[in-house]
C-alpha positions, 0 to 999 in steps of 0.5 A: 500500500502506497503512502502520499504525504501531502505538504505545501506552503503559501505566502503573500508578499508584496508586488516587488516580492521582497516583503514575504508575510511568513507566519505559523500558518503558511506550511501545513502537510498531511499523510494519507493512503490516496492520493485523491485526498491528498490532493483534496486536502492540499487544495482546500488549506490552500484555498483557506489560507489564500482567501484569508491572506486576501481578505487580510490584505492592506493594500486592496480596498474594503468589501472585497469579500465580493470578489470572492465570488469571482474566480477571476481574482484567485488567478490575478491575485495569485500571479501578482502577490502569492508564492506557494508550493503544493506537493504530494509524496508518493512512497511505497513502503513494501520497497525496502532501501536496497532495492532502490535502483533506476528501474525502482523509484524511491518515491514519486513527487507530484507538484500541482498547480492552484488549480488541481493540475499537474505542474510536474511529476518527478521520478526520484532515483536511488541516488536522489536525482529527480527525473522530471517525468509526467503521467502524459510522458507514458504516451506512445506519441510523447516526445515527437510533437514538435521537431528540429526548427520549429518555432514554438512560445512557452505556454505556462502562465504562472512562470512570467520570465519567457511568456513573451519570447518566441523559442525556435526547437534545435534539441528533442526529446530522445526516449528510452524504450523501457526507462525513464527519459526526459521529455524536454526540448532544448530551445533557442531564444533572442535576449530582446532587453536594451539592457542585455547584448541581443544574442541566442541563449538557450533552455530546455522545457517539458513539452507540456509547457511549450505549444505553437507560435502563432503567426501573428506573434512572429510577425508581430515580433521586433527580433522576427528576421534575427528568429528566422534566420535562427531557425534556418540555422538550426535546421541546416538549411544553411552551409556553416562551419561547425564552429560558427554553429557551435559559437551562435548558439553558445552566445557568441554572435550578435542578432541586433538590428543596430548599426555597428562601427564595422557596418561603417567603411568610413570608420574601418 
């Protein structure tokens, strides 16, 4: 019989996330022998909580138990002003320390979103290395949904850092028949900040959490030239020395659109 030991944590900070309010209340965790309820008791203590912290909040006006009423507030209110964490521990007990190996997990860590949904489920090994591997990764089609240069935006809205970049796929999945593989996409982007040199950095994402970019997104785009040319790149449609490839993708080639002092014959 397996054993879910369910814990989280909720805080509420301020809109610069310094100002973290901690308090005898914001860990709370549990143990159970389904996984349904713990699920069930992970959701309604953070919904609890959430709604105090809410009502209890300064900056926000009085009557806002009104809004209570109106989901809309719970996915902005938290986007703006809520850290949490919502786990549940999967641990079969019959599985004594020694068998632990990579075939035999030593436990399973289900991480959800506010909502119930699955953020990410990791496989722990018998070296403690946690394997991100999610329910949807059993699927015979997992890992070939998108292929080398193809261009793709990052689809989870409770991670703000890449929502408005456009991805172009150089890496897929490589799946192992009978063990636990990775279903993650190595990426390429454009660093667009006028604070930071506009060249290609890289990161890999589950492939829930990527889905197509639309078109007007990239048309829309001020890097949309510097993301094509990208993506012929990473497909070969273009003759490179190997170590101009390696160079563009390790960072090392500009993509801006700005005039240089090499782009001036009078300067040269």
């Amino acid at each position: 019989m397996k054993v879910y030991f369910a814990h989280g944590h909720i805080i509420g900070q301020d809109a610069t996330g310094n100002n973290e309010r901690w308090d005898r209340w914001s860990t709370f965790s549990e143990v159970f022998f389904s996984f349904e309820e713990a699920k069930k008791y992970l959701l309604d203590v953070f919904n609890g909580r959430l709604t105090n912290i809410y009502l209890d909040d300064p900056i926000f006006r009085d009557g806002k138990a009104a809004d209570l009423d109106d989901d809309n507030w719970k996915r902005e209110y938290i986007s703006e002003y809520i850290e949490y964490e919502l786990t549940i521990s999967e641990i079969d007990p019959d599985i004594l320390p020694d068998q632990y190996s990579n075939e035999v997990a030593r436990r399973m860590e289900w991480e959800l979103r506010y909502t119930g949904d699955i953020r990410s489920r990791y496989v722990v090994l018998r070296d403690g290395v946690g394997v991100e591997f999610r329910p949807s990764d059993e699927l015979a089609e997992a890992g070939t949904k998108y292929k080398v240069g193809d261009l793709v935006t990052y689809n989870d809205m409770e991670n703000k850092e890449y929502s408005a970049d456009v991805f172009v796929v150089i890496k897929t999945p490589q799946k192992i028949e009978g063990g636990v593989w990775r279903n993650h996409y190595e990426v390429a982007y454009i660093e667009k900040s006028k604070m930071l040199r506009p060249v290609v950095h890289t990161v890999e994402f589950h492939e829930e959490d990527i889905q197509p970019c639309f078109n007007a997104l990239l048309e829309h785009s001020p890097l949309k030239e510097q993301l094509l040319a990208l993506q012929k790149v990473a497909r070969g449609e273009v003759a490179l020395p190997e170590k101009l490839r390696e160079d563009i993708f390790d960072g090392k080639v500009m993509f801006n659109n700005e005039l240089s002092w090499r782009d001036i014959p009078e300067l040269k």
